[in-house]
Backbone as CSV, one residue per row, in Angstrom:
resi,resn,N_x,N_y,N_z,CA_x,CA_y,CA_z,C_x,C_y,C_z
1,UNK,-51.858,104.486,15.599,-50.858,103.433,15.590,-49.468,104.055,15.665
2,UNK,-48.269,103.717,16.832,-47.441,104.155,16.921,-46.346,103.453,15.697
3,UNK,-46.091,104.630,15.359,-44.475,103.722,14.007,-43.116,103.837,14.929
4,UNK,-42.415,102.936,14.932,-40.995,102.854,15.140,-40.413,102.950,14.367
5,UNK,-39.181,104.085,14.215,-38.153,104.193,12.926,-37.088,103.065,13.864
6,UNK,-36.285,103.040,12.549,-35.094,102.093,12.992,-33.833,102.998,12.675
7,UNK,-33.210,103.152,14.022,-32.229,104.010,14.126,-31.201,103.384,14.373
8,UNK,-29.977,103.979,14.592,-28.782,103.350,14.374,-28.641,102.331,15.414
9,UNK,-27.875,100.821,14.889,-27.996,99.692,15.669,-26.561,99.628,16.812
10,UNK,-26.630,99.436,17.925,-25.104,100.387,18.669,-24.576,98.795,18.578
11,UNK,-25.099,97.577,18.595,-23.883,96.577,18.463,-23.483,96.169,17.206
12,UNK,-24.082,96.790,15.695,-23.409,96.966,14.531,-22.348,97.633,14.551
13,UNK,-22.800,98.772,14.984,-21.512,100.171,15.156,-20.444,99.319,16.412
14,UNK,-20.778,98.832,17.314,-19.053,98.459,18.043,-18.660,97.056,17.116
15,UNK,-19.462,96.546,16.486,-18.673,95.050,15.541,-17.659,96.057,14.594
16,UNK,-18.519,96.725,14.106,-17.557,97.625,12.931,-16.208,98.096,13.478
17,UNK,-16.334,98.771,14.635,-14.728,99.885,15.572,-13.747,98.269,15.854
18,UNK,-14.337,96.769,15.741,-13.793,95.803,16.799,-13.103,95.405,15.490
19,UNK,-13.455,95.378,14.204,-13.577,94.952,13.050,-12.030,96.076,12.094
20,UNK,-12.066,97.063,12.351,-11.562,98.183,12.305,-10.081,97.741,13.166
21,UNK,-10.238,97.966,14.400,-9.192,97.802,15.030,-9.013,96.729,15.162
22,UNK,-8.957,95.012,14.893,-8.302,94.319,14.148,-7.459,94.402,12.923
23,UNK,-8.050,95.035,12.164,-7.325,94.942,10.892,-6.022,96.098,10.758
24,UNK,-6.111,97.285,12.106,-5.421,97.693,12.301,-4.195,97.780,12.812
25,UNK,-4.866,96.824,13.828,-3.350,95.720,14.604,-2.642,94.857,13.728
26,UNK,-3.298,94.093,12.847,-2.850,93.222,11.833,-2.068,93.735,11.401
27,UNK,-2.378,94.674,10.396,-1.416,95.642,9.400,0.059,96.459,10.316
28,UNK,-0.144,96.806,11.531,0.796,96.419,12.362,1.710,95.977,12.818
29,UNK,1.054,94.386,12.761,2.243,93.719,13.151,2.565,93.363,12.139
30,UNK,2.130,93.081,10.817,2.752,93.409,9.972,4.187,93.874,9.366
31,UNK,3.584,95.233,9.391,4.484,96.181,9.443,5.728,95.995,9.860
32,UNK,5.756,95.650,11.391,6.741,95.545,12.212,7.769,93.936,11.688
33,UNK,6.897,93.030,11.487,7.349,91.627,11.055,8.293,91.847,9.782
34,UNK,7.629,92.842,8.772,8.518,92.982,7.313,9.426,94.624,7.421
35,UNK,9.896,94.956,8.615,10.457,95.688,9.068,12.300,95.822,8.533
36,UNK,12.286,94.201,8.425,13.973,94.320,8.112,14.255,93.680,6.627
37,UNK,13.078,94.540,5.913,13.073,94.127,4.711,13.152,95.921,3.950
38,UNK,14.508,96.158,3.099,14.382,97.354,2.835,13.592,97.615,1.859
39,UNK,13.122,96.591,1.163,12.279,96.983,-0.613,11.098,96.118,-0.636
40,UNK,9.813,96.356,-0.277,8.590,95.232,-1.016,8.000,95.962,-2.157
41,UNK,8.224,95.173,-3.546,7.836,95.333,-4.810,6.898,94.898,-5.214
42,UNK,5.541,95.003,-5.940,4.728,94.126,-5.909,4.864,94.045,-7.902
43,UNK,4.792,92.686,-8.001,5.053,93.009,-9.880,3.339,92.399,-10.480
44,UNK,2.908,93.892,-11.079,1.467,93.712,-10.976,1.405,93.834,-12.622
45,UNK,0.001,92.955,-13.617,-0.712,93.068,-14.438,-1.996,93.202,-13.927
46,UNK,-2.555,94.059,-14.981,-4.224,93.858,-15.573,-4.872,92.854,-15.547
47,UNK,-4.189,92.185,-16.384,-4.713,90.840,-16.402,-3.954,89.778,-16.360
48,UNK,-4.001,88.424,-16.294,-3.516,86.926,-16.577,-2.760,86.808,-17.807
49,UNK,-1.776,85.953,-17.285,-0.981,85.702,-19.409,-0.203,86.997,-19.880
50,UNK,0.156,87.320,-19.154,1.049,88.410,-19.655,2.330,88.253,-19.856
51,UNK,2.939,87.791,-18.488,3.726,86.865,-18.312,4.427,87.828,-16.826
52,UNK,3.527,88.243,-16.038,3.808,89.107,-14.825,4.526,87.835,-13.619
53,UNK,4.501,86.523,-13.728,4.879,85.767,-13.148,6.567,85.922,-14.028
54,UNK,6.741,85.406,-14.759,7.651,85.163,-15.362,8.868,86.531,-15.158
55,UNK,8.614,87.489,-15.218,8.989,88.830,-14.912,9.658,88.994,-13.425
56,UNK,8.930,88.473,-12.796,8.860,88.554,-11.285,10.263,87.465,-10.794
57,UNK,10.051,86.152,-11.473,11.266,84.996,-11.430,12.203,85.121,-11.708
58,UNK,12.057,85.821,-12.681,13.977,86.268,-13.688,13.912,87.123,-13.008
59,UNK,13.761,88.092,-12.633,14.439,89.662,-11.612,14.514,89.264,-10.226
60,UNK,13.846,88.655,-10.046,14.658,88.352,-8.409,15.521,87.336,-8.397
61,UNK,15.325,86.231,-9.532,16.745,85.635,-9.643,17.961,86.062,-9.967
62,UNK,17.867,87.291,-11.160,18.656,88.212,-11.356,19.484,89.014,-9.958
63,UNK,18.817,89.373,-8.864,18.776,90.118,-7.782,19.845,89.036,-6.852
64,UNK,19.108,87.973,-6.777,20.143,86.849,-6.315,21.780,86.949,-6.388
65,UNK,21.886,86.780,-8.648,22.598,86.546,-9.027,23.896,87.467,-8.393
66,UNK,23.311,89.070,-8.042,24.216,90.285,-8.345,24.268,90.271,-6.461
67,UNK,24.355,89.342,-5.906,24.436,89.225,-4.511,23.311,89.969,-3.424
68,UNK,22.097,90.416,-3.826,21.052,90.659,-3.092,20.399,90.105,-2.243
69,UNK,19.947,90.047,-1.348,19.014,89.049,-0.423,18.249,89.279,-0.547
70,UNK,17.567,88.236,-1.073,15.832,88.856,-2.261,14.992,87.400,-1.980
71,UNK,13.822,87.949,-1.479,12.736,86.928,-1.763,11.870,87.197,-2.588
72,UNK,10.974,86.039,-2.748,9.890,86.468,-3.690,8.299,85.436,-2.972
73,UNK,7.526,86.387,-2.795,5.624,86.159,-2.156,4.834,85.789,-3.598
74,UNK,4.606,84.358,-3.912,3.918,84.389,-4.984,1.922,84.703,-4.569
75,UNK,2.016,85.812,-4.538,0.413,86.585,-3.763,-0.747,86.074,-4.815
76,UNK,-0.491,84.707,-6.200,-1.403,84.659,-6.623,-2.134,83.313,-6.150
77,UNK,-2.761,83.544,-5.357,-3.000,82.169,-4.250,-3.936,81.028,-5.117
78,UNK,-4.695,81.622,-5.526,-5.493,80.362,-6.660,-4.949,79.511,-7.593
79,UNK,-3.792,80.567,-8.584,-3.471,79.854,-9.254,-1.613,80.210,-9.232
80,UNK,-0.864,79.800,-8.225,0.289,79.975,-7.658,1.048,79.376,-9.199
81,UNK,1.900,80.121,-9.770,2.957,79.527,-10.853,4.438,79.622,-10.588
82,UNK,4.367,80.450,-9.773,5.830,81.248,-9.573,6.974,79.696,-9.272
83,UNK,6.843,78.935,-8.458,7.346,77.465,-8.637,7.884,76.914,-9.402
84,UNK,6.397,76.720,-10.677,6.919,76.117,-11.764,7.793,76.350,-12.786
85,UNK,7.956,78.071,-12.337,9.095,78.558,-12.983,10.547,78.606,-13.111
86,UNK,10.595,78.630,-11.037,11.521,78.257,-10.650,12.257,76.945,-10.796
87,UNK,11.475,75.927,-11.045,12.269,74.509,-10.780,13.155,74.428,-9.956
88,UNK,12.767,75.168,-8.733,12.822,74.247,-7.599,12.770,73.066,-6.974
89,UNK,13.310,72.673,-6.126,13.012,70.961,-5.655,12.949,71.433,-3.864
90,UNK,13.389,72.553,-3.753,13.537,72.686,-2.077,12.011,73.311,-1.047
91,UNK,11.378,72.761,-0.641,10.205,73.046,-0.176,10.637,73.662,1.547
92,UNK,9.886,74.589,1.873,9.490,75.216,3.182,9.395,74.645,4.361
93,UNK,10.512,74.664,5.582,10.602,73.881,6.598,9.525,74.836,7.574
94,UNK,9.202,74.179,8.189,8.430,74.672,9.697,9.402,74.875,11.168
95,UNK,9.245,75.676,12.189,10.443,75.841,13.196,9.803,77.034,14.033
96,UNK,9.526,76.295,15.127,8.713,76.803,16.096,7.621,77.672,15.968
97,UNK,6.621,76.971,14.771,5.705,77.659,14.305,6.190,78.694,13.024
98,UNK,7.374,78.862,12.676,7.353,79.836,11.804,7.476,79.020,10.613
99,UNK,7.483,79.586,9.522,7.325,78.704,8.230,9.459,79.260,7.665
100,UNK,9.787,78.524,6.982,11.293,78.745,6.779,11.588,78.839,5.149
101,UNK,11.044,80.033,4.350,10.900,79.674,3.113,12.063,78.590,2.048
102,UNK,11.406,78.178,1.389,12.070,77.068,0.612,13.261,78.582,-0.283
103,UNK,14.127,77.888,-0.843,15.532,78.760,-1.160,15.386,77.987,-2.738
104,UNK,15.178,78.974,-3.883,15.394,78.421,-5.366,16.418,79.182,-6.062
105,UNK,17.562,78.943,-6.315,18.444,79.579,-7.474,18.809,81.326,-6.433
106,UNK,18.753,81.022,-4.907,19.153,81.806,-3.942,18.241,82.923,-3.684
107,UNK,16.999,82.443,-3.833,16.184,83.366,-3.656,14.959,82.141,-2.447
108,UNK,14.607,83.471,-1.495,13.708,82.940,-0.554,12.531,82.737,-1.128
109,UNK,11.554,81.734,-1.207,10.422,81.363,-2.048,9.329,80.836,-1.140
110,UNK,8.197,81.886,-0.998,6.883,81.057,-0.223,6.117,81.128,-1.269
111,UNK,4.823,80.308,-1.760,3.868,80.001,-2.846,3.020,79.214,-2.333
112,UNK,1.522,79.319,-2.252,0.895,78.082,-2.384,1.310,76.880,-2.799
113,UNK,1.685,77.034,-3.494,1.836,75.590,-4.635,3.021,74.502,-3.694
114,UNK,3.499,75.423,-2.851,4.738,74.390,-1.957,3.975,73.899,-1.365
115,UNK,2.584,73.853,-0.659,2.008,73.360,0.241,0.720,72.252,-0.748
116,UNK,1.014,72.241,-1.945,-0.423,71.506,-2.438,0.311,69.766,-2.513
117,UNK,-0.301,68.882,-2.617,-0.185,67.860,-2.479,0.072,67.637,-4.248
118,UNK,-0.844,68.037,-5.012,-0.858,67.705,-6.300,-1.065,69.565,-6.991
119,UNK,-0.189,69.493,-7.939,0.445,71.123,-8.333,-1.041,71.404,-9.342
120,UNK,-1.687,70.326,-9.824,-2.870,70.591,-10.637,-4.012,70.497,-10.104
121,UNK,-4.224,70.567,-8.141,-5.483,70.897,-7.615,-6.020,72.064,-7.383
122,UNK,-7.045,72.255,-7.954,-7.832,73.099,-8.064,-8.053,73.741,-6.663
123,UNK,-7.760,74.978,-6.267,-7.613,75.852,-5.062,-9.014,76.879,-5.080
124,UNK,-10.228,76.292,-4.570,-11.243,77.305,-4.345,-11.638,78.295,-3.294
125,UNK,-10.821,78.954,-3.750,-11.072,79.972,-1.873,-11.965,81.085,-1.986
126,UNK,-13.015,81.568,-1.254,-13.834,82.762,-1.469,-12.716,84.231,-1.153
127,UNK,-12.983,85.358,-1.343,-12.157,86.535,-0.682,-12.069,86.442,0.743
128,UNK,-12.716,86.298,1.376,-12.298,85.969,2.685,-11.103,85.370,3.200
129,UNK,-11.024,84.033,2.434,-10.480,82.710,2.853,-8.639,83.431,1.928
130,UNK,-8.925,84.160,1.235,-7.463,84.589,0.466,-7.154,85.422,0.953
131,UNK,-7.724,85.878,1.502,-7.459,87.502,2.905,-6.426,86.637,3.473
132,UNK,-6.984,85.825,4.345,-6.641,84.798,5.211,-5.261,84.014,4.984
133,UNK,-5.097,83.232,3.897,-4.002,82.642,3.580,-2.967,83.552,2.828
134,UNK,-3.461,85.030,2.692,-2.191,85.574,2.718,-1.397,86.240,3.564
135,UNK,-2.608,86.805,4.718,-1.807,87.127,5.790,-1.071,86.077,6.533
136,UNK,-1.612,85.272,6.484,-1.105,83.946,7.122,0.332,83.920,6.916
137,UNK,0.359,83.711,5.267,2.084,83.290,4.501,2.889,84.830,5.029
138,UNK,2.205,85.777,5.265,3.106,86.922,5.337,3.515,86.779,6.959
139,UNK,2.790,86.829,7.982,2.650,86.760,9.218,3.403,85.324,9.773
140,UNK,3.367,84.248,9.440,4.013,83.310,9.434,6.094,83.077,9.205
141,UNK,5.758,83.809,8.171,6.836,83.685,7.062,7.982,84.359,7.940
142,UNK,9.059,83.526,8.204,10.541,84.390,8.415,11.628,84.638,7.610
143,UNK,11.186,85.751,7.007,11.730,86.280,5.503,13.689,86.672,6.379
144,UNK,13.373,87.158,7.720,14.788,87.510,7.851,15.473,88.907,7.463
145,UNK,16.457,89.161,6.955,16.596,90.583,7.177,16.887,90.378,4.712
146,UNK,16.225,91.645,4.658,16.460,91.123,3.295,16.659,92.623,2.589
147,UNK,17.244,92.274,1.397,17.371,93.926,0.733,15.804,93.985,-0.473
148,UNK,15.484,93.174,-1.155,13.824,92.826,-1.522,13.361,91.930,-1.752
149,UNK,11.966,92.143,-1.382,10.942,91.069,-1.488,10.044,91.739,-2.444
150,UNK,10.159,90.478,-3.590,9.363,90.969,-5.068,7.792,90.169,-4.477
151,UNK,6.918,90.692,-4.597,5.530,89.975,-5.122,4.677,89.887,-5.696
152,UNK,4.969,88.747,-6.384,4.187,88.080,-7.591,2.617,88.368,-7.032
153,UNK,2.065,89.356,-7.635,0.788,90.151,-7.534,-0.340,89.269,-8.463
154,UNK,-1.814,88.639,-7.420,-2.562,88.618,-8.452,-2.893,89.148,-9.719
155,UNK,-3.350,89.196,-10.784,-4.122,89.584,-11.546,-5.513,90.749,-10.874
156,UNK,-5.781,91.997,-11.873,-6.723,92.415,-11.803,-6.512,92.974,-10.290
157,UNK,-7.931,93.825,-10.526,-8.374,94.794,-9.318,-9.179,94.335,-8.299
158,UNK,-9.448,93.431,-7.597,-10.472,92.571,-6.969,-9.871,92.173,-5.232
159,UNK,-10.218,91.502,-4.719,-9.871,91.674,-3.380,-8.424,90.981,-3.123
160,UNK,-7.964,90.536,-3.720,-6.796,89.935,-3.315,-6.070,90.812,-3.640
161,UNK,-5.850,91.447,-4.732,-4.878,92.244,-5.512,-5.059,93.843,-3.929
162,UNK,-6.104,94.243,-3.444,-6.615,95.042,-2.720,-5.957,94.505,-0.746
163,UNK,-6.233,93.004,-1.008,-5.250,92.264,0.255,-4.137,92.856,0.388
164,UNK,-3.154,92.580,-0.496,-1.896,92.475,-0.402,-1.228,93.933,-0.818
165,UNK,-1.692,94.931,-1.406,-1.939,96.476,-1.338,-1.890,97.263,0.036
166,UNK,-2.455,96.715,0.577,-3.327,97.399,2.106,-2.330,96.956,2.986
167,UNK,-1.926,95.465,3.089,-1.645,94.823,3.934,0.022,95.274,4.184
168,UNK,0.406,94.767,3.343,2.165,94.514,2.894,2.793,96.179,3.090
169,UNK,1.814,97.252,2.995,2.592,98.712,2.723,3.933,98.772,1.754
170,UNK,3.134,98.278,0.525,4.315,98.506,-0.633,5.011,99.361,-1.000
171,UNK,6.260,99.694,-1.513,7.082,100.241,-1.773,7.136,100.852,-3.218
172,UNK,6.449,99.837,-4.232,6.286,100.630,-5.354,5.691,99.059,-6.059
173,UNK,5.049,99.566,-7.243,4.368,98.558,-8.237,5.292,98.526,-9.485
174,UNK,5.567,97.465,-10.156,6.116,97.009,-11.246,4.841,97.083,-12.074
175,UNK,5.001,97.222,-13.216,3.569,97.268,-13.568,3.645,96.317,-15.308
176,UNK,3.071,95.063,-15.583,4.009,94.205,-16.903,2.749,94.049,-17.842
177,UNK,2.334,94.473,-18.910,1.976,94.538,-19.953,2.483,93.780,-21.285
178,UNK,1.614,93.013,-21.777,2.127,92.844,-23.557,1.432,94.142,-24.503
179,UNK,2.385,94.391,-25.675,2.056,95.245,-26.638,0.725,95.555,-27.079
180,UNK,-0.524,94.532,-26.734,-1.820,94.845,-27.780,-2.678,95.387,-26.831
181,UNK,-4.062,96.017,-28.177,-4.354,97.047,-27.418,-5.353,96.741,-25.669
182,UNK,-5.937,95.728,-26.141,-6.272,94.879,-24.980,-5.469,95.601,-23.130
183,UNK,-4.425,94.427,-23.617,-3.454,94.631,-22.592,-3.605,95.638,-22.288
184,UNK,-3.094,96.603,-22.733,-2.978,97.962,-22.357,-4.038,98.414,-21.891
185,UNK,-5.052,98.390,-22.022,-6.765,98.987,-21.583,-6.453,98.236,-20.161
186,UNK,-6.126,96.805,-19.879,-6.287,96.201,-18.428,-4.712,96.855,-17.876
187,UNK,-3.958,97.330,-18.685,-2.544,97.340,-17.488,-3.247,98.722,-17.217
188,UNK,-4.230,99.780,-17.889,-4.707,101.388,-17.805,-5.385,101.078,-16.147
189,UNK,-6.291,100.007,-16.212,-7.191,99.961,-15.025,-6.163,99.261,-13.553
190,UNK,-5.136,97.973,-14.023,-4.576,98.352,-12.759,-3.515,99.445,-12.416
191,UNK,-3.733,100.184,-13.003,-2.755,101.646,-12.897,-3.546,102.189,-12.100
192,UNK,-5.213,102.982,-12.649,-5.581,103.107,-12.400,-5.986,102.880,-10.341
193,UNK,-6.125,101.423,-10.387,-6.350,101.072,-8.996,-5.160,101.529,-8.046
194,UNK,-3.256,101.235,-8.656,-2.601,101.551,-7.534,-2.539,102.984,-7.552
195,UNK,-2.921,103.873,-7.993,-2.952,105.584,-7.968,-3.990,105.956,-7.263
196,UNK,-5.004,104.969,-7.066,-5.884,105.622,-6.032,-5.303,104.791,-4.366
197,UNK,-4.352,103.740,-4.485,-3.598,103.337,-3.121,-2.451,104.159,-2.839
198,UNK,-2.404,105.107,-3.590,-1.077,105.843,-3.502,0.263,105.061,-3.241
199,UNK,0.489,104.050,-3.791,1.606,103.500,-4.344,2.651,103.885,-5.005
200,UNK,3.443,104.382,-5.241,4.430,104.939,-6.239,4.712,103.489,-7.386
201,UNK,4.533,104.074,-8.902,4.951,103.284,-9.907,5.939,103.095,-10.233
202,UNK,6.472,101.859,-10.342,8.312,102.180,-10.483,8.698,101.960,-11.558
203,UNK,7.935,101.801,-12.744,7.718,101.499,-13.864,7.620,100.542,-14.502
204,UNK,7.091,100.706,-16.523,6.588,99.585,-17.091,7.375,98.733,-17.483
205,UNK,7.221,97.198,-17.408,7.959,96.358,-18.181,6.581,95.778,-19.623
206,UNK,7.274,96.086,-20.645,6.601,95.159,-21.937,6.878,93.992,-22.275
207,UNK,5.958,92.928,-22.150,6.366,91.387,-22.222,6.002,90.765,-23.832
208,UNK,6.668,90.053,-24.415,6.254,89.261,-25.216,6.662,90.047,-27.245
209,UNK,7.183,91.316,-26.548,7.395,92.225,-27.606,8.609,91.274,-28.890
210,UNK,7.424,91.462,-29.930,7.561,90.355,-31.679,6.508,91.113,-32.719
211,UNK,7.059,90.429,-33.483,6.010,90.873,-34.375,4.682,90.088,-34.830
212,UNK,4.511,89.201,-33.823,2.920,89.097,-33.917,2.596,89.876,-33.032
213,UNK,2.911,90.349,-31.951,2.060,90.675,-30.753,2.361,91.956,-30.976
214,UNK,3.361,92.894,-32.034,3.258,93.937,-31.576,4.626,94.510,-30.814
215,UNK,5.198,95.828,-30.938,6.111,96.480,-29.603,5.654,98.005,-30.051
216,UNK,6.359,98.419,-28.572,6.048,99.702,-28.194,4.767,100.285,-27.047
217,UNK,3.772,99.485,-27.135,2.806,99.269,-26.438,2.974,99.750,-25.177
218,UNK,4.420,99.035,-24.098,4.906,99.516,-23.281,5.331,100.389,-23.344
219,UNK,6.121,101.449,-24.021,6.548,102.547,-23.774,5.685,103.306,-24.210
220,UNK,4.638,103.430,-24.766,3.695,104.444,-24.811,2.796,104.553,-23.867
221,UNK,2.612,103.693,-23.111,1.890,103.737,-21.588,2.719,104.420,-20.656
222,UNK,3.579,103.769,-20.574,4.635,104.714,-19.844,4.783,106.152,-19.753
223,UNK,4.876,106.597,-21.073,4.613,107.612,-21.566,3.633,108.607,-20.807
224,UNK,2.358,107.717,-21.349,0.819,108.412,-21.020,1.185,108.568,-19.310
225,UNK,1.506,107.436,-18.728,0.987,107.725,-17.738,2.245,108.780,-16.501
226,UNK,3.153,108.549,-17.363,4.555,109.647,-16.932,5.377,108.580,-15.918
227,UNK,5.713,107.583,-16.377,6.183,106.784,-15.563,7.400,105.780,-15.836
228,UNK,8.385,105.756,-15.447,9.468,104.914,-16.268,9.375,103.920,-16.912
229,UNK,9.645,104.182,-18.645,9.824,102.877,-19.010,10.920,101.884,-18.554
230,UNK,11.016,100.638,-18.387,12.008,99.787,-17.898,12.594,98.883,-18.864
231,UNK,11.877,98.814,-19.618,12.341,97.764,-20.880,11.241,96.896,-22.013
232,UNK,11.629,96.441,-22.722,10.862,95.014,-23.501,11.675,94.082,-23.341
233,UNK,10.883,92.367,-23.102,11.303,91.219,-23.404,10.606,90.986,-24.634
234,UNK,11.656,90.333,-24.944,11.290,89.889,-26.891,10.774,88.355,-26.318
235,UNK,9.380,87.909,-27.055,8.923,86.729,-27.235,10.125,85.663,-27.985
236,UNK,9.993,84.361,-26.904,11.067,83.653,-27.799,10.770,82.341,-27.515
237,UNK,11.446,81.377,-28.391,10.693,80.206,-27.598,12.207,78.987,-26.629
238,UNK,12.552,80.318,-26.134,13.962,80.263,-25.001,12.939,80.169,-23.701
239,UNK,11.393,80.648,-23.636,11.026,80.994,-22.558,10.443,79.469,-22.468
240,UNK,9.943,78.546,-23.230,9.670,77.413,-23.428,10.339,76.055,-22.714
241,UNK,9.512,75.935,-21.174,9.828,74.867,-20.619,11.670,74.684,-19.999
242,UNK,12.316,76.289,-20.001,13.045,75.518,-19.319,13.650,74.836,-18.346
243,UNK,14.707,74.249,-18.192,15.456,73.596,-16.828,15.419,74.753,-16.079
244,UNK,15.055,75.896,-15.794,15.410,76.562,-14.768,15.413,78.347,-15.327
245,UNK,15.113,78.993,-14.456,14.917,80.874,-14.795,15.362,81.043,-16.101
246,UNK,15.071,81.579,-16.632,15.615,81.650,-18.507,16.673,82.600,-18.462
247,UNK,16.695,83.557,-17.703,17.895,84.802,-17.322,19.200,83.667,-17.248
248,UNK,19.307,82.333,-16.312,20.091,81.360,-16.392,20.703,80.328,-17.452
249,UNK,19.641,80.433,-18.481,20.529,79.661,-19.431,20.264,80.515,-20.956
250,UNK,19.946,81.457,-20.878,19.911,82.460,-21.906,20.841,83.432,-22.160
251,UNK,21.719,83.971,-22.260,22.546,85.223,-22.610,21.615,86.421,-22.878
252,UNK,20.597,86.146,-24.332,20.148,87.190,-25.121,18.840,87.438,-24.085
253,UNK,18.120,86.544,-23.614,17.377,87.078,-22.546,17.815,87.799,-21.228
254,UNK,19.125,86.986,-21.020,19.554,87.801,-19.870,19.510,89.263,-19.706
255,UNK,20.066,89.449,-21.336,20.797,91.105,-21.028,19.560,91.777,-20.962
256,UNK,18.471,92.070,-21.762,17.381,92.057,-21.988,16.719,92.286,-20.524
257,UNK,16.366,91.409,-19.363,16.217,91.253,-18.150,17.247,92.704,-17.259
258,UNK,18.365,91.822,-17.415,19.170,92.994,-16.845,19.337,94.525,-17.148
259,UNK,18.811,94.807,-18.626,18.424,96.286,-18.653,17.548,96.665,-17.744
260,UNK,16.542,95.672,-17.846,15.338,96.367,-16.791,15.285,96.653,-15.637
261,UNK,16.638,95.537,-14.925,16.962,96.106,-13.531,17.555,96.981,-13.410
262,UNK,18.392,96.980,-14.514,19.265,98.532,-14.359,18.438,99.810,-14.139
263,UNK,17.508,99.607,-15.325,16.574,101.113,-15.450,15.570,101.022,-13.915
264,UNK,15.023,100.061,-13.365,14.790,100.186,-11.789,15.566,100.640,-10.760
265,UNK,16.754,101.093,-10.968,17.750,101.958,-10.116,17.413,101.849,-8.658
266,UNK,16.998,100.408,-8.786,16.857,100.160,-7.213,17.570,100.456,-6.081
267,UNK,18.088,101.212,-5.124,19.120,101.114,-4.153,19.185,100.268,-3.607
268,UNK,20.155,99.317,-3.598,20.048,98.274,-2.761,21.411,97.979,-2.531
269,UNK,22.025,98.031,-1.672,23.515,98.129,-0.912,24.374,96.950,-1.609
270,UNK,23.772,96.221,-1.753,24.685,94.808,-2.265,24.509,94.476,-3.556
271,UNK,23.728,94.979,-4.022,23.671,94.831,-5.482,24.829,95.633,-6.624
């Protein structure tokens, strides 16, 4: 009885090179599209609830404030918050196919959440489908000529967080942690992940730093991992629902905020 082995399949192997060089062109044009953008930041946690959204809103509103041309990519497509932070009212025009980001407190703003009908529907997308709608918002998007674009980075190590890594060719990771030991074990693993993307860390911000939760947390990571500390925000309940970026109607948060941009020694011509 003759046996047939099964040897290599040649129209697997050309789907794969066709598969390959798509994603190569993509990243591409890409490239070329966020070309007249001098800074993409991505402001990344471990995990959820940290307050890596919140971080992301006050510093590029901050960035605004000090005359920057700063947008912000809220890249957490499931559960988009960056909006509700903003209190915004100005939503995203369309213009000859390109999308025209909505403008909050002078910052350029694309998010899921501008496009949902109701801000509390549930967004089920497989990895595929978030591949998809983020290249989309990036590829779409006429960000224009800008000094940075912050993005509000999923949560965790998983394919989206791995999307927008690959895709965007970031400039450096923000990296936002609260004090306990938790936190810190998940901000260790997405450290972990952007050191194997070879990302440069631009250092830690510590969120929520009080004395229930704890301080220092952040600067001892920092530490460990040899990487600039940037600051602590002190937990307050200033962060509670307000009319608009808390850097805006806060003083004691402001300054607080604004250390941290300082210690980011961002170059940025207009700032």
């Amino acid at each position: 009885m003759q046996m047939h082995g099964h040897g290599p399949n040649p129209e697997a192997g050309k789907a794969r090179i066709e598969q390959m060089k798509r994603a190569w062109d993509q990243k591409k044009r890409i490239g070329q599209h966020l070309s007249s953008i001098q800074n993409k930041i991505a402001v990344y946690s471990g995990k959820g609830g940290v307050g890596k959204t919140t971080v992301a809103v006050n510093l590029a509103t901050l960035f605004a404030e000090r005359g920057a041309r700063v947008g912000l990519l809220d890249a957490d497509i499931d559960c988009p918050n960056a909006v509700k932070i903003f209190k915004g009212l100005d939503r995203p025009r369309m213009e000859e196919g390109r999308i025209l980001p909505a403008v909050m407190h002078g910052v350029k703003v694309i998010s899921m959440a501008l496009f949902q009908e109701k801000e509390d529907e549930a967004i089920i997308f497989r990895g595929p489908m978030i591949h998809n709608a983020l290249t989309q918002f990036v590829e779409l998007s006429d960000w224009g000529e800008m000094d940075v674009l912050l993005i509000d980075m999923p949560p965790g190590t998983s394919d989206a967080a791995l999307t927008v890594t690959q895709t965007l060719q970031l400039d450096g990771f923000i990296v936002v942690t609260t004090p306990q030991e938790l936190a810190i074990l998940d901000a260790k693993r997405s450290i972990n992940m952007i050191k194997k993307m070879n990302v440069p860390i631009l250092g830690v911000v510590e969120n929520m730093a009080s004395e229930y939760f704890g301080e220092g947390g952040g600067a001892a990571l920092a530490t460990e991992i040899d990487a600039k500390y940037l600051g602590s925000i002190p937990l307050s309940k200033r962060f509670r629902e307000p009319s608009k970026p808390v850097v805006l109607v806060d003083p004691e948060i402001r300054a607080q905020f604004e250390k941290v941009l300082d210690a980011l020694g961002l170059s940025v011509a207009t700032v």
